[in-house]
Each structure stands twice: as C-alpha cells, then as structure tokens.
Backbone atoms as SQL, in Angstrom:
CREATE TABLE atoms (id INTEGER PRIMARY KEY, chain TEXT, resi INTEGER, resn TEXT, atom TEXT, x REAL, y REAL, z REAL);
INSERT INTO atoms VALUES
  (1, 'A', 1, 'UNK', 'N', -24.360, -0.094, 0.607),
  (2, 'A', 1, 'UNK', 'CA', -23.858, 1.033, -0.167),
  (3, 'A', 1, 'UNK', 'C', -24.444, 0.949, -1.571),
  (4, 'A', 2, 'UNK', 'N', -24.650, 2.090, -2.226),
  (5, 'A', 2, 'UNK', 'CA', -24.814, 2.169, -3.025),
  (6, 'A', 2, 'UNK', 'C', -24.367, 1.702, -4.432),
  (7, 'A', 3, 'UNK', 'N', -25.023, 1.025, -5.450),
  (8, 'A', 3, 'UNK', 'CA', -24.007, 0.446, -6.220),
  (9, 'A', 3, 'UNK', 'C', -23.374, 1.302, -7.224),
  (10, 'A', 4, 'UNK', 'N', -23.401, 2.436, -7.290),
  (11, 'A', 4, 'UNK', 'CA', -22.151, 3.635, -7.928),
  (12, 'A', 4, 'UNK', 'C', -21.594, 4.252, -6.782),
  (13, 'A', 5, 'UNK', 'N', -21.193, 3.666, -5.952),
  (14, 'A', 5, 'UNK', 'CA', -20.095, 4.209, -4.693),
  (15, 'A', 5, 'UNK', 'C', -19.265, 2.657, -4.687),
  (16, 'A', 6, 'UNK', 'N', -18.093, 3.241, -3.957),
  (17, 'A', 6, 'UNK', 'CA', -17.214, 1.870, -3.483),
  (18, 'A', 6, 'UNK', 'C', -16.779, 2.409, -2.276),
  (19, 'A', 7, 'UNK', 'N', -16.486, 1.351, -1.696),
  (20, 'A', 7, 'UNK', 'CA', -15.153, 2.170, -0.184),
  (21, 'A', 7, 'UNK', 'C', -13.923, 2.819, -0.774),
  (22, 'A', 8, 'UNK', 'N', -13.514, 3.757, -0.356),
  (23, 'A', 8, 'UNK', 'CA', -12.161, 4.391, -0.740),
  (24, 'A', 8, 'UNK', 'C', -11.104, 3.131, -0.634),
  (25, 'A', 9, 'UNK', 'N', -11.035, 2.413, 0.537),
  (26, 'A', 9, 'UNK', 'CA', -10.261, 1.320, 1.032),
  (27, 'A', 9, 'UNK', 'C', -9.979, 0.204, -0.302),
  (28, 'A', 10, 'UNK', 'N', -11.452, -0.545, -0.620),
  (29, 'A', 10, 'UNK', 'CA', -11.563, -1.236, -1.071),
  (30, 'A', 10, 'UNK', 'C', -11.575, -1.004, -3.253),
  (31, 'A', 11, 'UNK', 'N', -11.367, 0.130, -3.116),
  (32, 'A', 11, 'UNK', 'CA', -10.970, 0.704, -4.548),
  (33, 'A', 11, 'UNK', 'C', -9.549, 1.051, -4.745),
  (34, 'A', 12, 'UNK', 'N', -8.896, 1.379, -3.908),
  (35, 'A', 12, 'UNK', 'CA', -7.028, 1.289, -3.962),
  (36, 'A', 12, 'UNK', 'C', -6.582, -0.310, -4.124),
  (37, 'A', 13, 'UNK', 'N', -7.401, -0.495, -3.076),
  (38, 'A', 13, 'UNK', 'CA', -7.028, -2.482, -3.229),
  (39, 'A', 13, 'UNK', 'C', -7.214, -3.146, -4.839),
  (40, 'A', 14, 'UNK', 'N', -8.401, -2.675, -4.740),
  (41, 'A', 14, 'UNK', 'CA', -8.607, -3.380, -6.921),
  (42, 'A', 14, 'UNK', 'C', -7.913, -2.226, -7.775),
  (43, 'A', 15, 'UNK', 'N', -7.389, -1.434, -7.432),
  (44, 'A', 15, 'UNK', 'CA', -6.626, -0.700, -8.006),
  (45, 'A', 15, 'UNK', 'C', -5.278, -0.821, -7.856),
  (46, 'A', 16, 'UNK', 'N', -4.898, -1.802, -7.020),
  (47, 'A', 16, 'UNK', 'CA', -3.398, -1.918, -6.597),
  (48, 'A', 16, 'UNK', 'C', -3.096, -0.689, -6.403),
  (49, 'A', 17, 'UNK', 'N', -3.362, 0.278, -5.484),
  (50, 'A', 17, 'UNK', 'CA', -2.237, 0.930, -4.935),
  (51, 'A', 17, 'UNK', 'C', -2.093, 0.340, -3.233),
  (52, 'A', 18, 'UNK', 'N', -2.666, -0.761, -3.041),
  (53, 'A', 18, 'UNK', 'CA', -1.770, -1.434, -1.720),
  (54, 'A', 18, 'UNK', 'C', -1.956, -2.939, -1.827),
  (55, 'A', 19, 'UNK', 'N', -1.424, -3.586, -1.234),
  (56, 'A', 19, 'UNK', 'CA', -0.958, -5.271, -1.689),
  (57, 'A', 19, 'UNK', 'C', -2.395, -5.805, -0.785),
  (58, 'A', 20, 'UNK', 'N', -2.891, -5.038, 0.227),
  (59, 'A', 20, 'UNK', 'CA', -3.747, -5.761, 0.938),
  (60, 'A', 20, 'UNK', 'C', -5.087, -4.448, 1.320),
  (61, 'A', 21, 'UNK', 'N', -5.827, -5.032, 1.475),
  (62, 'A', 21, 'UNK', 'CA', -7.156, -4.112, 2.033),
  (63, 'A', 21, 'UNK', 'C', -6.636, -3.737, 3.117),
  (64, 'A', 22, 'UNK', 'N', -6.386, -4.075, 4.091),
  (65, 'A', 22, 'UNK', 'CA', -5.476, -3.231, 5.748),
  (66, 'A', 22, 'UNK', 'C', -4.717, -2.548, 4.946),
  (67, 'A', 23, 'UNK', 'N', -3.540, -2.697, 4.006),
  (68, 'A', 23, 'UNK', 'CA', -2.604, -1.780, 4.092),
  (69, 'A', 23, 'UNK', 'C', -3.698, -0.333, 3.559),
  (70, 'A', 24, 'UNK', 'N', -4.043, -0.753, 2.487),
  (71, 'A', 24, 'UNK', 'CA', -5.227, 0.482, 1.948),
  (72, 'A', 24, 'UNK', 'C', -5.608, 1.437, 3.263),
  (73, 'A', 25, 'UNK', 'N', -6.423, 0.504, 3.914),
  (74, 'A', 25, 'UNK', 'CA', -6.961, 1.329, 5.168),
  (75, 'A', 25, 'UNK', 'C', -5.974, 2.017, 5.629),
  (76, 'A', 26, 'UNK', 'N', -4.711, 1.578, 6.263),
  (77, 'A', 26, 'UNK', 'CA', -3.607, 2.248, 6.586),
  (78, 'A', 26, 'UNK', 'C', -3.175, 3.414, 6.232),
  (79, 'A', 27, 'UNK', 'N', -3.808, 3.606, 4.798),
  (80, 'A', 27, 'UNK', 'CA', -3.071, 4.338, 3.673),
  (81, 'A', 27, 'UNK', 'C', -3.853, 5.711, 3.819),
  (82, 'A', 28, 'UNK', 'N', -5.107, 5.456, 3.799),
  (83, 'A', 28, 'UNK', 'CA', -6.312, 6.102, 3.879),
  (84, 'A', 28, 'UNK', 'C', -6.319, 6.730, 5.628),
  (85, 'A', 29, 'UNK', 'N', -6.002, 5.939, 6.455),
  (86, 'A', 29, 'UNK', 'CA', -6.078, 6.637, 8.011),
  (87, 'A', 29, 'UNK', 'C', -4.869, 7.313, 9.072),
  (88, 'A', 30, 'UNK', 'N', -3.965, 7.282, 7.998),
  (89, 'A', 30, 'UNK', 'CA', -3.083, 7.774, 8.071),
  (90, 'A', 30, 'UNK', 'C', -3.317, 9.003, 7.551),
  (91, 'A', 31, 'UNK', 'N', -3.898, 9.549, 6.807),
  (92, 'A', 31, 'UNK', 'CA', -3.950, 10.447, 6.280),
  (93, 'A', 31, 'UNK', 'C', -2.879, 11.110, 5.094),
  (94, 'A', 32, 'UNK', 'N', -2.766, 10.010, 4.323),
  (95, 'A', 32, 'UNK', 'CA', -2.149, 10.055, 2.987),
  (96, 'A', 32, 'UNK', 'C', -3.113, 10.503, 1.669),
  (97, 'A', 33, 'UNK', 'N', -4.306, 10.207, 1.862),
  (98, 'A', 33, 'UNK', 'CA', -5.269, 9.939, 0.751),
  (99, 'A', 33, 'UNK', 'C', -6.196, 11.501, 0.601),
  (100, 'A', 34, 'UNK', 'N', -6.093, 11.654, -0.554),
  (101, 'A', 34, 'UNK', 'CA', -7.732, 13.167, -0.634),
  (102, 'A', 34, 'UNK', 'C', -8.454, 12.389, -2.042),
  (103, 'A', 35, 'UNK', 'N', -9.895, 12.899, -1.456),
  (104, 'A', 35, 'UNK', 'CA', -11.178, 12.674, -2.526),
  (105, 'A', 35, 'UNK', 'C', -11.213, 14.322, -2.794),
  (106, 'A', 36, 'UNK', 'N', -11.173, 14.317, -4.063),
  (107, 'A', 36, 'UNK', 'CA', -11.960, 15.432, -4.253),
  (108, 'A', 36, 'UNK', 'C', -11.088, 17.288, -3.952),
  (109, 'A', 37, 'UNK', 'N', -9.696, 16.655, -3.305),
  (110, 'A', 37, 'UNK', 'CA', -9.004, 17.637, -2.415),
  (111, 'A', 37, 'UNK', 'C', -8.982, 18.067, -1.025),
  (112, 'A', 38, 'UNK', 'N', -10.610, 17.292, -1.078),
  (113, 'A', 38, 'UNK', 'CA', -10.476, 17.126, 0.571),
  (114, 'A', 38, 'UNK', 'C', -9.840, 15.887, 1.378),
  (115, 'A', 39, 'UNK', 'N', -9.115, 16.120, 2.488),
  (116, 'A', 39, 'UNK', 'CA', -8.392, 15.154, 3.254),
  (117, 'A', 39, 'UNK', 'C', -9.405, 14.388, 3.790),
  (118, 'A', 40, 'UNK', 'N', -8.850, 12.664, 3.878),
  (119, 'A', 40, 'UNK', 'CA', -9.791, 11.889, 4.724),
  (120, 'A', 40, 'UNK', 'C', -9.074, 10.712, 5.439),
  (121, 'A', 41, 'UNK', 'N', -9.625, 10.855, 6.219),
  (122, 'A', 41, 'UNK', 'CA', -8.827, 9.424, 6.989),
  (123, 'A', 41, 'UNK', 'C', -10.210, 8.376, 7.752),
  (124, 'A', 42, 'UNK', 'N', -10.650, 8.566, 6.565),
  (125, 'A', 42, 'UNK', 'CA', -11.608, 7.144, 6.802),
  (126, 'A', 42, 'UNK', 'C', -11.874, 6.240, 5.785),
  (127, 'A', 43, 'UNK', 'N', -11.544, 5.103, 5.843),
  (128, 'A', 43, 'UNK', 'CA', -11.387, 3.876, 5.109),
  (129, 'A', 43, 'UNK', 'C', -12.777, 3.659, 4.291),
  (130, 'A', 44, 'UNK', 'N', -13.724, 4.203, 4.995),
  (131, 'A', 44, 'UNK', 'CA', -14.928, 3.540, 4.833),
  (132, 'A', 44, 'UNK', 'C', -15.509, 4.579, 3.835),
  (133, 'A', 45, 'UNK', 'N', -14.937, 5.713, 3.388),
  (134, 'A', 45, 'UNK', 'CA', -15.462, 6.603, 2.658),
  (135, 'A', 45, 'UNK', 'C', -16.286, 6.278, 1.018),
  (136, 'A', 46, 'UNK', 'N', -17.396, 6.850, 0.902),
  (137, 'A', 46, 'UNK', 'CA', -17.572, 6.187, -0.290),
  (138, 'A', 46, 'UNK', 'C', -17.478, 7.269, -1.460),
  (139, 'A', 47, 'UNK', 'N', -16.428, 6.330, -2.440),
  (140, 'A', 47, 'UNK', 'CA', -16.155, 7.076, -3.452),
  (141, 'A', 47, 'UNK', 'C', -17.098, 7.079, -5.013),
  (142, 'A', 48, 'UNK', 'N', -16.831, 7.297, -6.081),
  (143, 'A', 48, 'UNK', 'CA', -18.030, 7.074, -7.097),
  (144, 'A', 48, 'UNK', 'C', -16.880, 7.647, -8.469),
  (145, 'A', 49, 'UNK', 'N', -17.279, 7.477, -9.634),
  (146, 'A', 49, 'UNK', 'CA', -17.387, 7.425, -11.010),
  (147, 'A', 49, 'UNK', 'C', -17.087, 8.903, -10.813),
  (148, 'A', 50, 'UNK', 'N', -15.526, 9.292, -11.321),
  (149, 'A', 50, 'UNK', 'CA', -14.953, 10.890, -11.478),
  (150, 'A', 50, 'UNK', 'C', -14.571, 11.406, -10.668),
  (151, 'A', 51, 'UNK', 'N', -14.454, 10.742, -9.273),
  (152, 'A', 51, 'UNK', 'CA', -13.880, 11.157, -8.358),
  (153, 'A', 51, 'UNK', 'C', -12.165, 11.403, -8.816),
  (154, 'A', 52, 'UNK', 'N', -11.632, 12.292, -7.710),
  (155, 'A', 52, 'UNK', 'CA', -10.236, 12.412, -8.433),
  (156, 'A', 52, 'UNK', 'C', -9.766, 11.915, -6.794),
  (157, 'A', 53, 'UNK', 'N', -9.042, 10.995, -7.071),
  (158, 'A', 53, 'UNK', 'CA', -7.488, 10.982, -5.899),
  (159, 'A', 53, 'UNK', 'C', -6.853, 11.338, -5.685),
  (160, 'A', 54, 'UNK', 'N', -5.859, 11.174, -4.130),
  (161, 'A', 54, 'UNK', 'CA', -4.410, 12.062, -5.008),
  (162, 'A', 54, 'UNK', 'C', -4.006, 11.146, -3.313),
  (163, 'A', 55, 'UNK', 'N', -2.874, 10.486, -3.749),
  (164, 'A', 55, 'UNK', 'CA', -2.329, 9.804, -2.657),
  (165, 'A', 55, 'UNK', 'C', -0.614, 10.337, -2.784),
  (166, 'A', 56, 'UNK', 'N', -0.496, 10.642, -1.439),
  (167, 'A', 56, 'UNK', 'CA', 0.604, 11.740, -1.475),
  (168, 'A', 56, 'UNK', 'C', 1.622, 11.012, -0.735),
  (169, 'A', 57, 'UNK', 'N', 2.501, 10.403, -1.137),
  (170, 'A', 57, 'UNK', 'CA', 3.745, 9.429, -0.818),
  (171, 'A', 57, 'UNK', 'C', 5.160, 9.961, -0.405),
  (172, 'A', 58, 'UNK', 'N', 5.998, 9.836, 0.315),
  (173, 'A', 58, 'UNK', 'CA', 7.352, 10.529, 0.502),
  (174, 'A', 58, 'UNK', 'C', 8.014, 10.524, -0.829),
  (175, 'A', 59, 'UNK', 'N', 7.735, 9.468, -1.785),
  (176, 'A', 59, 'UNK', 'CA', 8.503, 9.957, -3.091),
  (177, 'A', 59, 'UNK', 'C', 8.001, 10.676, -4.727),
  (178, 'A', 60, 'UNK', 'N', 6.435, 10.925, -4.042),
  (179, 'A', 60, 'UNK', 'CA', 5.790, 10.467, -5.048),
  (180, 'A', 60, 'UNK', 'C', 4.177, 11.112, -4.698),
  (181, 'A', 61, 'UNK', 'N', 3.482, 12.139, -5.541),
  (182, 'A', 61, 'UNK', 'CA', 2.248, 12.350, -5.571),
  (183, 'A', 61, 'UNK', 'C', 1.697, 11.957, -6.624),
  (184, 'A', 62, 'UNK', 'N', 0.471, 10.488, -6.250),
  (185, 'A', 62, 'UNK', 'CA', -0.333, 10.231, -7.189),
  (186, 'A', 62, 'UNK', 'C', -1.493, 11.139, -7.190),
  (187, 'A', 63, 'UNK', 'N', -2.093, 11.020, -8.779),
  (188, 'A', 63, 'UNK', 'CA', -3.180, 11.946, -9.139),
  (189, 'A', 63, 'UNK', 'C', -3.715, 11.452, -9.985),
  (190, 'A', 64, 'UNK', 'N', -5.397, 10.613, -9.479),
  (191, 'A', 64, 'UNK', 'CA', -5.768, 9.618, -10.625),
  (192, 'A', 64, 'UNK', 'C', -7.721, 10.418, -10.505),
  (193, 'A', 65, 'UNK', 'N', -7.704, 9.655, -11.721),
  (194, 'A', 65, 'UNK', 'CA', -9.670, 10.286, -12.019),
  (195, 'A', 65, 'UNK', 'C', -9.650, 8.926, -11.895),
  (196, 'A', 66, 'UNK', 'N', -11.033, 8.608, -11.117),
  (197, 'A', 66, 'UNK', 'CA', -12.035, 6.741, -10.697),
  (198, 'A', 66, 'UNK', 'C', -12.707, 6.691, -12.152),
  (199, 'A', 67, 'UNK', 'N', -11.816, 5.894, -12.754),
  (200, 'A', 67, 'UNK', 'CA', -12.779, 5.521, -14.553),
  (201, 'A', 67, 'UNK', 'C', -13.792, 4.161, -13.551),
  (202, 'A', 68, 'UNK', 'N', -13.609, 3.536, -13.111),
  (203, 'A', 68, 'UNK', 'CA', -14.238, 2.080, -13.071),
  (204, 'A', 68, 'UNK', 'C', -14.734, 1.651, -11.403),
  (205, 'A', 69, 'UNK', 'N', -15.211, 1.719, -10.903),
  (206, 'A', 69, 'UNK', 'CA', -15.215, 0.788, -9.560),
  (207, 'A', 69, 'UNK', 'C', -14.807, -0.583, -9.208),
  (208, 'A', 70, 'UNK', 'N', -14.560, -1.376, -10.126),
  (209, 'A', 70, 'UNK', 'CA', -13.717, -2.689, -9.994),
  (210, 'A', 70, 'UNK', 'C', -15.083, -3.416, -9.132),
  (211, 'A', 71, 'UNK', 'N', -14.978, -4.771, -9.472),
  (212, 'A', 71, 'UNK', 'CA', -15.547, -5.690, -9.063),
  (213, 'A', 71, 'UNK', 'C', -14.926, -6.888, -8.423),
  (214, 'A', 72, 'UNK', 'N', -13.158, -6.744, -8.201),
  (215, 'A', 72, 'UNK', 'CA', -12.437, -7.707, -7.740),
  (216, 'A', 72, 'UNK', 'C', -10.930, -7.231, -7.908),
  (217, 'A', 73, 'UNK', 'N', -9.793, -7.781, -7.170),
  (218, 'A', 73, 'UNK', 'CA', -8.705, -7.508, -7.716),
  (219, 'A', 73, 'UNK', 'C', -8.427, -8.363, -8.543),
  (220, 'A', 74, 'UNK', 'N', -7.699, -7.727, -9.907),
  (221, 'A', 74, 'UNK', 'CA', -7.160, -8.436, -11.164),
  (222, 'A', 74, 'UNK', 'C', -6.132, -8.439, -10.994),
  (223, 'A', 75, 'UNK', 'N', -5.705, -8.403, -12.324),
  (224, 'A', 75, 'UNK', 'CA', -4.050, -8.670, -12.956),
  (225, 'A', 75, 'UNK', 'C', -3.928, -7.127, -12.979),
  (226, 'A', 76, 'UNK', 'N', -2.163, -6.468, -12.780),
  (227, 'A', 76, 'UNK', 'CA', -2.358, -5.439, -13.163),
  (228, 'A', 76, 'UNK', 'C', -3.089, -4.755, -14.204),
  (229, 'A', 77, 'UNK', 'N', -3.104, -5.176, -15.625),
  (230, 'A', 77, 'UNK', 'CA', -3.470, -4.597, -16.671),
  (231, 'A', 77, 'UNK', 'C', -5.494, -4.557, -16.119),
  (232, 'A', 78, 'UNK', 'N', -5.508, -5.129, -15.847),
  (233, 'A', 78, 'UNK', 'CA', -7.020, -4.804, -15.291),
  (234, 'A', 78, 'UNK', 'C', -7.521, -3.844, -14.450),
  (235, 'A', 79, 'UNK', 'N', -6.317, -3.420, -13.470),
  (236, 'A', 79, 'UNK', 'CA', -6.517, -2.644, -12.145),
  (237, 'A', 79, 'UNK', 'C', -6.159, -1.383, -12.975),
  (238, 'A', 80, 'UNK', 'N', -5.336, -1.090, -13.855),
  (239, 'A', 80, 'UNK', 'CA', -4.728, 0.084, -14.362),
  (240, 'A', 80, 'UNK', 'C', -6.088, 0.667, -15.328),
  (241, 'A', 81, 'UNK', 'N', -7.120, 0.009, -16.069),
  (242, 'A', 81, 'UNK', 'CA', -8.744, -0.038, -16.635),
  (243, 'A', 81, 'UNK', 'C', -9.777, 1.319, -15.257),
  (244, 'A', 82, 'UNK', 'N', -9.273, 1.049, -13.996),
  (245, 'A', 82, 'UNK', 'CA', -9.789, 1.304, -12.926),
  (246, 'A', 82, 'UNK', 'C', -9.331, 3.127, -12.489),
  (247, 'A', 83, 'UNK', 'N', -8.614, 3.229, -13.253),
  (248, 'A', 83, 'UNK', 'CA', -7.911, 5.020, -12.966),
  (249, 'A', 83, 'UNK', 'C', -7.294, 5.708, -14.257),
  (250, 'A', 84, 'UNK', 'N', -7.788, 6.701, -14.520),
  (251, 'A', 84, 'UNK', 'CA', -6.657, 7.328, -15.510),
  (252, 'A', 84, 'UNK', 'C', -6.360, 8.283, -14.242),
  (253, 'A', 85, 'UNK', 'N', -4.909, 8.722, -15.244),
  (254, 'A', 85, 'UNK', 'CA', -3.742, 9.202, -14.287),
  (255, 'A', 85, 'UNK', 'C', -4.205, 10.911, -14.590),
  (256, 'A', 86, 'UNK', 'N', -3.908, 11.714, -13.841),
  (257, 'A', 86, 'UNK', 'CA', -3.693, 13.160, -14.135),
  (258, 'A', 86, 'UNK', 'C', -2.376, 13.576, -13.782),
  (259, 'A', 87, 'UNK', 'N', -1.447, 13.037, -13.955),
  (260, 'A', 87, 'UNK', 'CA', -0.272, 13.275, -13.666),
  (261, 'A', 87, 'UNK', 'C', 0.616, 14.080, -15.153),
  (262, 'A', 88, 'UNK', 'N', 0.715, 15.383, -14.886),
  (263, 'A', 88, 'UNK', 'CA', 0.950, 16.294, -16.027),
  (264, 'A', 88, 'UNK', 'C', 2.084, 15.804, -17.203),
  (265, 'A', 89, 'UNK', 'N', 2.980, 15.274, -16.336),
  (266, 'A', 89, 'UNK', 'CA', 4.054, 14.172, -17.703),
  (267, 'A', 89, 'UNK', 'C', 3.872, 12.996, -18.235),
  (268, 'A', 90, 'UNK', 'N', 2.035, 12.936, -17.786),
  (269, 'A', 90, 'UNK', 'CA', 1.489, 11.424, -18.401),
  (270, 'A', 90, 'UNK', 'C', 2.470, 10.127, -18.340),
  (271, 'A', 91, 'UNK', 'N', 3.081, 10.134, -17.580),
  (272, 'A', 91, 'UNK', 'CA', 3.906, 9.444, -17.186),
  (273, 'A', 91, 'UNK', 'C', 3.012, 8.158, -16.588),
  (274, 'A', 92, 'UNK', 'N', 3.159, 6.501, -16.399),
  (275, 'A', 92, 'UNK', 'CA', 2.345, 6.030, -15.611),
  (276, 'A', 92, 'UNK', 'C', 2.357, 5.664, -14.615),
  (277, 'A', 93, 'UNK', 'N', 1.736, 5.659, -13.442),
  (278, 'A', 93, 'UNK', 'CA', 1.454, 5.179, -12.623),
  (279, 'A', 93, 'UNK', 'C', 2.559, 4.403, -11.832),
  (280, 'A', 94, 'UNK', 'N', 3.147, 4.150, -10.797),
  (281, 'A', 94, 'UNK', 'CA', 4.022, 2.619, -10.260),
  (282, 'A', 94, 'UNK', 'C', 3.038, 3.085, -9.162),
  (283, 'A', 95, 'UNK', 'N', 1.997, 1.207, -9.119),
  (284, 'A', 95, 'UNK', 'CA', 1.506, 1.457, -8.074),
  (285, 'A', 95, 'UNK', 'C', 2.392, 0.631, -6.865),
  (286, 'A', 96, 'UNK', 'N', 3.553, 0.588, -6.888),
  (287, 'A', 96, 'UNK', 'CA', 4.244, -0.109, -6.217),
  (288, 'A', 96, 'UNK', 'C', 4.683, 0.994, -5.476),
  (289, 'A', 97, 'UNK', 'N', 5.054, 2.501, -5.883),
  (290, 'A', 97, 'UNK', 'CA', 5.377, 3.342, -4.531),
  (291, 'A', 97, 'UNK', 'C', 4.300, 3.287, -3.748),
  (292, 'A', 98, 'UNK', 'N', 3.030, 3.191, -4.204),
  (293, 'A', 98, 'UNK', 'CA', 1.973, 3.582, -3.097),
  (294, 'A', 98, 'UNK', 'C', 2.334, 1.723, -2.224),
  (295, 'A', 99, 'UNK', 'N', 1.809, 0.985, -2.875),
  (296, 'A', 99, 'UNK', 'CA', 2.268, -0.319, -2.216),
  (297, 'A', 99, 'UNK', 'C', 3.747, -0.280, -1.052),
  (298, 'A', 100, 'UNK', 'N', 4.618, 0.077, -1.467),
  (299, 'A', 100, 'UNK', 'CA', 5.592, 0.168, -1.084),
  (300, 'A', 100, 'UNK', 'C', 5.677, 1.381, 0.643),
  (301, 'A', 101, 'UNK', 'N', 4.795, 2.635, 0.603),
  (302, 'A', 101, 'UNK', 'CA', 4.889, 3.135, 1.498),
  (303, 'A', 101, 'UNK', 'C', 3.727, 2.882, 2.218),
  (304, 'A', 102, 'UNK', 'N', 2.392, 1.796, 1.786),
  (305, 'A', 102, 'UNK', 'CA', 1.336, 1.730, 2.751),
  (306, 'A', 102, 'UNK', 'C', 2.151, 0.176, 3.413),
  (307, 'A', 103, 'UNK', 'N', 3.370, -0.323, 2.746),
  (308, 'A', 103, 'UNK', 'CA', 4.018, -1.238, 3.841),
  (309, 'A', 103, 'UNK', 'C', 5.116, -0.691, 5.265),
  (310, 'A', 104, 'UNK', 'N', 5.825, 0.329, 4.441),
  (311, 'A', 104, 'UNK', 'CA', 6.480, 1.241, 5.063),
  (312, 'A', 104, 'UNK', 'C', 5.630, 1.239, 6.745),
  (313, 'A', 105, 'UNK', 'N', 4.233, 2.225, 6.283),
  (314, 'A', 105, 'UNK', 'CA', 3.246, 2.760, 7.486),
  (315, 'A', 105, 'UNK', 'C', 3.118, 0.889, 8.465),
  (316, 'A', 106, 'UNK', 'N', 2.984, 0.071, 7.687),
  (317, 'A', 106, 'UNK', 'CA', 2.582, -0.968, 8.502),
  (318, 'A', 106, 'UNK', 'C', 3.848, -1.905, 9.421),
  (319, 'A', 107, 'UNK', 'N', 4.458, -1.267, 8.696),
  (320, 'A', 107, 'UNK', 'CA', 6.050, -1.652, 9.887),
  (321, 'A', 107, 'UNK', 'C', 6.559, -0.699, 10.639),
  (322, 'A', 108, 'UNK', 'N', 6.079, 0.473, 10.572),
  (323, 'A', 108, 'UNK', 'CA', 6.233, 1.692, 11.546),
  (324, 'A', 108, 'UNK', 'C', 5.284, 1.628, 12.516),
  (325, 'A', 109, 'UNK', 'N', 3.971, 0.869, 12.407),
  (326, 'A', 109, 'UNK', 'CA', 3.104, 0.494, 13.388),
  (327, 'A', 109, 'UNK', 'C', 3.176, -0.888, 14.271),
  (328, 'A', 110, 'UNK', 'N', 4.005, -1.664, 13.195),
  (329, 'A', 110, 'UNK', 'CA', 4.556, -2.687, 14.003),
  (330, 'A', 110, 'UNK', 'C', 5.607, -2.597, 15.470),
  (331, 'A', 111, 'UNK', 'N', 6.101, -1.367, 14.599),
  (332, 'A', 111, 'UNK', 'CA', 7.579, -1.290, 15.574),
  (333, 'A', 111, 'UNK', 'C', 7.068, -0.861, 16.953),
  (334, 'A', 112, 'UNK', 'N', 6.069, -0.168, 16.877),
  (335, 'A', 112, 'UNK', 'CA', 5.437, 0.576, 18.358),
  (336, 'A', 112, 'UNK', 'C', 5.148, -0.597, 19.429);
C-alpha cells in the first residue's frame, strides 16, 4: 500500500476507536463505518490524509477528518493527534463508545 493510505481497520486501531485490530474489522464489516459518506464493510479499505469518518454507534455518531495516519498505537493523547472531530458541539470524542460497541458486536458473534 501506498505510503499516504492506511487500512481503514488499522487506523481506528491507532486511533482507539477499538481496543483491538479484529474488533476494528468487526466495526468496519459490520457495517458501522463510512469513508467519505460512502458505506463500507471492508476492513482492508484504504484510507488517506482528509478523509472524513463517521462511525455510527447505538449511542452515538462519530464524525472525525484523518489529520495523521499513525505509525503505531499510542497513549491516548497521541491517538486523539490522529483525528479532528467534526462533531458540531465540538464536544470530544469518547473513543470508548466506539470501543465499547465494536465489543458489544464481538459478543453478539460469540453468542451464535
């Protein structure tokens, strides 16, 4: 891949919006996740510099612009470097709902 693209998967992960690269994928093939506004449910998608997100949660629609591609997962304050928010009450971010419902999806797949 190109080195101004990342995986969609692997940019939520250094972004903390999921605790693990599977849950990401999960997150993404489930069909929670849009690039751009368009829907995708492939993990492997490659994203780039201005892309906009929008991960759409039962409690919660995130809406972030890709400032950074990340080179690893950090500390939060590093992963948060990785997205500004477009969320109209500038309010920030809990990437713990997205964390929180790409665990949700992975115990609803357990249960099957």
């Amino acid at each position: 891949m190109r080195e101004d693209r990342q995986r969609l998967d692997k940019w939520l992960w250094f972004a903390r919006f999921a605790k693990s690269r599977t849950l990401a994928a999960k997150l993404v093939a489930s069909g929670f996740v849009r690039v751009n506004g368009q829907r995708t449910d492939n993990p492997a998608k490659a994203i780039s510099l201005e892309d906009v997100i929008t991960v759409a949660l039962g409690r919660a629609t995130l809406v972030v612009r890709v400032a950074d591609l990340g080179e690893r997962r950090g500390p939060a304050t590093e992963a948060r470097q990785l997205y500004i928010s477009l969320d109209p009450s500038g309010a920030p971010l809990a990437g713990d709902l997205a964390q929180d419902h790409a665990r949700d999806l992975a115990r609803d797949d357990d249960s099957r």
